[in-house]
C-alpha positions as CSV (number, residue, x, y, z in Angstrom):
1,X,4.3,0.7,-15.1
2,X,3.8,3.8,-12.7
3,X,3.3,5.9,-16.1
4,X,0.5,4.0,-17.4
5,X,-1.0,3.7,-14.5
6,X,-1.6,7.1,-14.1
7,X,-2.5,7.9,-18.1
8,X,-5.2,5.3,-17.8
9,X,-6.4,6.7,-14.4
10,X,-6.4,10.2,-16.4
11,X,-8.2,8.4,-19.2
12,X,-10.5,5.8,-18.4
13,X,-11.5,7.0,-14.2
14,X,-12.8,4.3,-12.2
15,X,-12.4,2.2,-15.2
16,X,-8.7,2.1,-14.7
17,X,-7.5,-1.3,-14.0
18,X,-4.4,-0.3,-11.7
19,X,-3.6,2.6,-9.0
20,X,0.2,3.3,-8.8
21,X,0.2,2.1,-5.8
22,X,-1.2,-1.6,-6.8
23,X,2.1,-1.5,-8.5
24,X,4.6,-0.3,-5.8
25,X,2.8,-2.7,-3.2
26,X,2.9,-5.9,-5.7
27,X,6.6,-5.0,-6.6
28,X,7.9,-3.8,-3.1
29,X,6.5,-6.0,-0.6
30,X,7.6,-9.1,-2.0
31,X,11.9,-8.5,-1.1
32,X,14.0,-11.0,-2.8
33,X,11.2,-12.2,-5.5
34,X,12.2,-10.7,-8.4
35,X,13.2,-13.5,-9.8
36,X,10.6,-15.8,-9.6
37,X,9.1,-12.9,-12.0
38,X,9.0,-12.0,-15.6
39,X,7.9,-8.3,-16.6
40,X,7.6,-6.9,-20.0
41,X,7.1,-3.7,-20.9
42,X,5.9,-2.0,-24.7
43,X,6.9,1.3,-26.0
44,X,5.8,3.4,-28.3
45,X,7.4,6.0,-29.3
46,X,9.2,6.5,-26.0
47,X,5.8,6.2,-24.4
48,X,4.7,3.4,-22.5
49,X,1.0,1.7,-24.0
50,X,1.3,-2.1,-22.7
51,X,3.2,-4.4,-19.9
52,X,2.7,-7.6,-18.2
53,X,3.7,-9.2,-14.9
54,X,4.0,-13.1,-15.2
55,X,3.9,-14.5,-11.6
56,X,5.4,-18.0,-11.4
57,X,3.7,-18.9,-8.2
58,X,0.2,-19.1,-9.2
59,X,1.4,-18.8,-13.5
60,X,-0.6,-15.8,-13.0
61,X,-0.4,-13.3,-15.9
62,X,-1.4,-9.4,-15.0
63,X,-1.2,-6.6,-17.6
64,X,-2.2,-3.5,-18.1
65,X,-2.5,-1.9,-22.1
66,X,-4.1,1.0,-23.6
67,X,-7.1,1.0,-24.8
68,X,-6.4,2.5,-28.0
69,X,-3.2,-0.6,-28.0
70,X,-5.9,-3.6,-27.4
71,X,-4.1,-4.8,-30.8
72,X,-1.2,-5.8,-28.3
73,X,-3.2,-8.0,-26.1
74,X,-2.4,-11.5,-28.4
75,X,0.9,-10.8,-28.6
76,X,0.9,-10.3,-24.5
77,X,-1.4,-13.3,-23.7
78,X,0.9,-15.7,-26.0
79,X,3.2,-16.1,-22.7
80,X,3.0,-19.8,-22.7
81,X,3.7,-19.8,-19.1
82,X,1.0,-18.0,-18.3
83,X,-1.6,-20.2,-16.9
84,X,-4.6,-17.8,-15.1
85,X,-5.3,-14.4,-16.1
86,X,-8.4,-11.9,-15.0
87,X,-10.7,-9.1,-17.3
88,X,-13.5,-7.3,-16.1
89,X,-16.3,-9.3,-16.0
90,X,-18.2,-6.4,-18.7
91,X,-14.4,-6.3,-21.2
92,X,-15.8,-7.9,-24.0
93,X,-12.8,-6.7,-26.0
94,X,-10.6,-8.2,-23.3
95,X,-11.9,-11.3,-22.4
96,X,-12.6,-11.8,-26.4
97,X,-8.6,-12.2,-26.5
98,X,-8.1,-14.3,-23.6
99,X,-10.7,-17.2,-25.0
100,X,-8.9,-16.5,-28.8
101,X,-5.9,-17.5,-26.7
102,X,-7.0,-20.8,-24.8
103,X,-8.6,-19.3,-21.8
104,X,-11.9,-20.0,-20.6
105,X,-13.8,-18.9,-17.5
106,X,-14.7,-19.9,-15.0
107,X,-11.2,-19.9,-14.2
108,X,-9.1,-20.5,-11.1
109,X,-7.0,-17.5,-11.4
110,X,-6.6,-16.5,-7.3
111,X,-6.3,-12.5,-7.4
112,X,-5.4,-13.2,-3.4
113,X,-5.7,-16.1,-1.7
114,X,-9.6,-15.6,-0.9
115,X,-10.9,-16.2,-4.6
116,X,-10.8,-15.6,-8.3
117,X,-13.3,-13.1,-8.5
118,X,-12.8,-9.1,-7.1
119,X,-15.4,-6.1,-6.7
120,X,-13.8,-2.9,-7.8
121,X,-15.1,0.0,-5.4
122,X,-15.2,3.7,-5.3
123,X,-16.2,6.6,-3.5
124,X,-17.0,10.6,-3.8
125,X,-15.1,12.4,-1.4
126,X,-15.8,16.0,-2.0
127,X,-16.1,16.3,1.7
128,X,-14.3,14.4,4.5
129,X,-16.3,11.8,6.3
130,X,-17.4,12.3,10.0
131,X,-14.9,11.9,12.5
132,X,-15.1,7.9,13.6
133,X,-16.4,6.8,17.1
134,X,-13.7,4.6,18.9
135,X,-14.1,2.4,22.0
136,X,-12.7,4.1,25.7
137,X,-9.0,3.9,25.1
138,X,-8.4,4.0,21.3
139,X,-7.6,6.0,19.1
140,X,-6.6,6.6,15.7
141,X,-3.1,8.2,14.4
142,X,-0.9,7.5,11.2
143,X,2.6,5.8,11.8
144,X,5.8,7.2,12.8
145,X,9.3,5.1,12.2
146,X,9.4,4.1,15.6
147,X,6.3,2.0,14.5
148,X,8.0,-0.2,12.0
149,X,7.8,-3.7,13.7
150,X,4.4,-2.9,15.3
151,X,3.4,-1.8,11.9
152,X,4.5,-4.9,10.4
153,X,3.5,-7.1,13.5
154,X,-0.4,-6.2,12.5
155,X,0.2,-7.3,8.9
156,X,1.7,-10.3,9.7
157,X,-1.3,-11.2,12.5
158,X,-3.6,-10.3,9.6
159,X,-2.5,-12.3,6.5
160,X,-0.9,-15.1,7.8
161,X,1.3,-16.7,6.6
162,X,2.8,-13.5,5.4
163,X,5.9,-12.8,3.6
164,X,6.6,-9.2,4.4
165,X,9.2,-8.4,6.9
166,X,10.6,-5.4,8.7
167,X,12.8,-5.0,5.9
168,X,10.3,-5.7,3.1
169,X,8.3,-3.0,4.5
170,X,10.7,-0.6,4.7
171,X,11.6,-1.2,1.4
172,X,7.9,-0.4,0.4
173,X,8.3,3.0,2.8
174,X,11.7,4.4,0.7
175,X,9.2,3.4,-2.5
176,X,7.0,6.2,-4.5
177,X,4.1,7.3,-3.8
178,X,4.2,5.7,0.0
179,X,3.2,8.5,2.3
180,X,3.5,8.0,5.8
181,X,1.1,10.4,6.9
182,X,-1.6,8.1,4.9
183,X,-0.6,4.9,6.7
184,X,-3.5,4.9,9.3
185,X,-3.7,2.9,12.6
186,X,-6.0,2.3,15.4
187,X,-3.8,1.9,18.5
188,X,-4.9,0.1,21.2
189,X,-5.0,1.2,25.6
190,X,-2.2,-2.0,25.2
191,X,-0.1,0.1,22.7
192,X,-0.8,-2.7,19.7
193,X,-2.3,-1.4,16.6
194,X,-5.6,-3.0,16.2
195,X,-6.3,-2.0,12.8
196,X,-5.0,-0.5,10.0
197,X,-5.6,1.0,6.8
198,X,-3.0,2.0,4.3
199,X,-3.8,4.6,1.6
200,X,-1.9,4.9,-1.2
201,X,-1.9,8.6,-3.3
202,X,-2.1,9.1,-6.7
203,X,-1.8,13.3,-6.5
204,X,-2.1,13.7,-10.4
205,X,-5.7,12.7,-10.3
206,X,-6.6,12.9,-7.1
207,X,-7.9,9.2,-6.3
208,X,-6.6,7.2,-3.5
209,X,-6.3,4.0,-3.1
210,X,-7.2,1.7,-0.1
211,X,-4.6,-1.1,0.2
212,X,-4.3,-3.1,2.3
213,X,-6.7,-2.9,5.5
214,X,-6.8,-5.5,8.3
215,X,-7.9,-6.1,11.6
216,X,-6.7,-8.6,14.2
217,X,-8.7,-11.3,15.3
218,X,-9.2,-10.0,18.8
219,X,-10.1,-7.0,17.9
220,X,-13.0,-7.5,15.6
221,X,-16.7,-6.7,15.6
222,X,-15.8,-4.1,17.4
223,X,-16.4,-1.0,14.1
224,X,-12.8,-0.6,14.2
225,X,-12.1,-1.7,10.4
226,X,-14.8,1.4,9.5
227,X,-13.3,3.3,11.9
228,X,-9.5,3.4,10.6
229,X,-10.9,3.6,6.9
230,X,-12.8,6.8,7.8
231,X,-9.9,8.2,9.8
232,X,-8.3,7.1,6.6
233,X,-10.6,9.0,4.4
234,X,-10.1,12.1,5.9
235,X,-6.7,12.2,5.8
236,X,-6.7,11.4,2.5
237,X,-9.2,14.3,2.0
238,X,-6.9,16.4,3.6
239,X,-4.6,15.9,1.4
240,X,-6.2,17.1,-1.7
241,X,-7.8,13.1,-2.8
242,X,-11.3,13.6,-3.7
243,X,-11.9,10.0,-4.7
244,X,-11.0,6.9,-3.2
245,X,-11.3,3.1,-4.4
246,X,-10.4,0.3,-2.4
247,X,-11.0,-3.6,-3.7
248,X,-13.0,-6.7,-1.6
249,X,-13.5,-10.4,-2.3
250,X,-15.5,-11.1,0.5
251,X,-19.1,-10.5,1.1
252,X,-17.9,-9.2,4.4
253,X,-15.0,-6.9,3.4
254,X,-17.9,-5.3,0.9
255,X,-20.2,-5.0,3.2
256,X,-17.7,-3.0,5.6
257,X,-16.8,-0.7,2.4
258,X,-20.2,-0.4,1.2
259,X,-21.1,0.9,4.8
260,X,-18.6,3.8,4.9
261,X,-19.6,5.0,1.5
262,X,-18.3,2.8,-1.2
263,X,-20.3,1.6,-4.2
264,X,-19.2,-1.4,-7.0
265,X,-19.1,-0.4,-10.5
266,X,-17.0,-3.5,-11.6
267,X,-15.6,-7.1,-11.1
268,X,-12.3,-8.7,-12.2
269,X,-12.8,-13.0,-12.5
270,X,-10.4,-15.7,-13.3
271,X,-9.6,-17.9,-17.0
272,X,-7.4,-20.6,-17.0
273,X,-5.7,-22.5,-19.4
């Protein structure tokens, strides 16, 4: 899954549907789920061109498949436990299969738990953004391991009810590409984290990716979900990423992207069947 990841991110840019690190979060975070799961993968060769992820929560079928392998995607949405599936709004190849295979749109297909529909983002960064301007007291740093219940604390607080745990998330830290020194943080006079942004690295083609970023109730309207992202950004820049995508549902999580930089260029919505 990590391979095609990175061969469509080589291939296709922005147009890639997933960042290796959509894959280690979905498969990492989730401890002791495996087998409420169904994966398939397609060779070629030796290479992989096609997989799918069948979730049986929400019957939610995910996949990712070459573009020059589109000939796969029948064969792939014939799952007949899959329920909900999501193209690109603008895939006319893509969603073409899905209604050739009983779905139709508008669909109910719940990417998260805010709604069916998602903006794909992305930004330039050729050069780091400006430093970000914190409230008296805060500040801004990336975690260390002492940090791991805080770390997960402000996860928890954020998407309630949440299903990662201490050791869920350690699990996700011992996973490729997890870098430590892009898991960002606004820490608070108090010692909580207030924010935090996670970035995850794809070093082959220098993009990183912005997943996920909360901020705690009590803490909000205060620019501190801009301010972590930007710390975020720089570090990321630091480490050799030149672009960076993130994803939003919300008008307001756009907005907050589309402030610091980001622009859409694409939307993944729901079919059901």
């Amino acid at each position: 899954m990590h391979e095609l990841a990175l061969e469509q991110r080589r291939e296709l840019g922005v147009r890639a549907p997933w960042h290796v690190g959509d894959v280690t979060w979905g498969l990492r975070q989730h401890e002791g789920r495996e087998h409420e799961w169904k994966i398939r993968v397609w060779k070629d060769g030796g290479r992989t061109v096609a997989w799918s992820w069948l979730k049986d929560d929400r019957a939610l079928l995910e996949f990712d498949v070459r573009r020059d392998r589109l000939d796969l995607l029948d064969e792939i949405l014939a799952d007949q436990d899959a329920r909900t599936a999501v193209a690109f709004e603008d895939d006319a190849e893509v969603r073409a299969a899905l209604e050739r295979n009983g779905f139709t749109r508008p669909g109910d297909a719940k990417i998260n738990r805010q709604g069916p529909d998602m903006h794909f983002l992305a930004r330039d960064l050729s050069d780091a953004p400006e430093p970000p301007e914190l409230p008296d007291g805060f500040r801004c740093r990336t975690i260390e391991p002492r940090d791991l219940a805080e770390r997960v604390a402000i996860h928890r607080d954020v998407w309630a009810p949440s299903r990662v745990t201490e050791s869920s998330f350690a699990n996700v830290q011992a996973s490729w590409p997890y870098r430590a020194s892009l898991d960002c943080v606004v820490e608070a006079p108090d010692g909580r984290f207030a924010a935090y942004c996670l970035v995850w690295p794809d070093d082959e083609n220098r993009v990183g990716e912005l997943e996920p970023v909360g901020v705690r109730d009590e803490f909000r309207r205060r620019g501190l979900g801009a301010a972590v992202c930007k710390f975020a950004l720089r570090r990321l820049h630091e480490e050799g990423g030149r672009q960076a995508i993130v994803y939003c549902v919300t008008d307001a999580a756009c907005g907050l992207y589309e402030s610091i930089g980001f622009r859409r260029h694409a939307t993944l919505v729901g079919y059901s069947r």
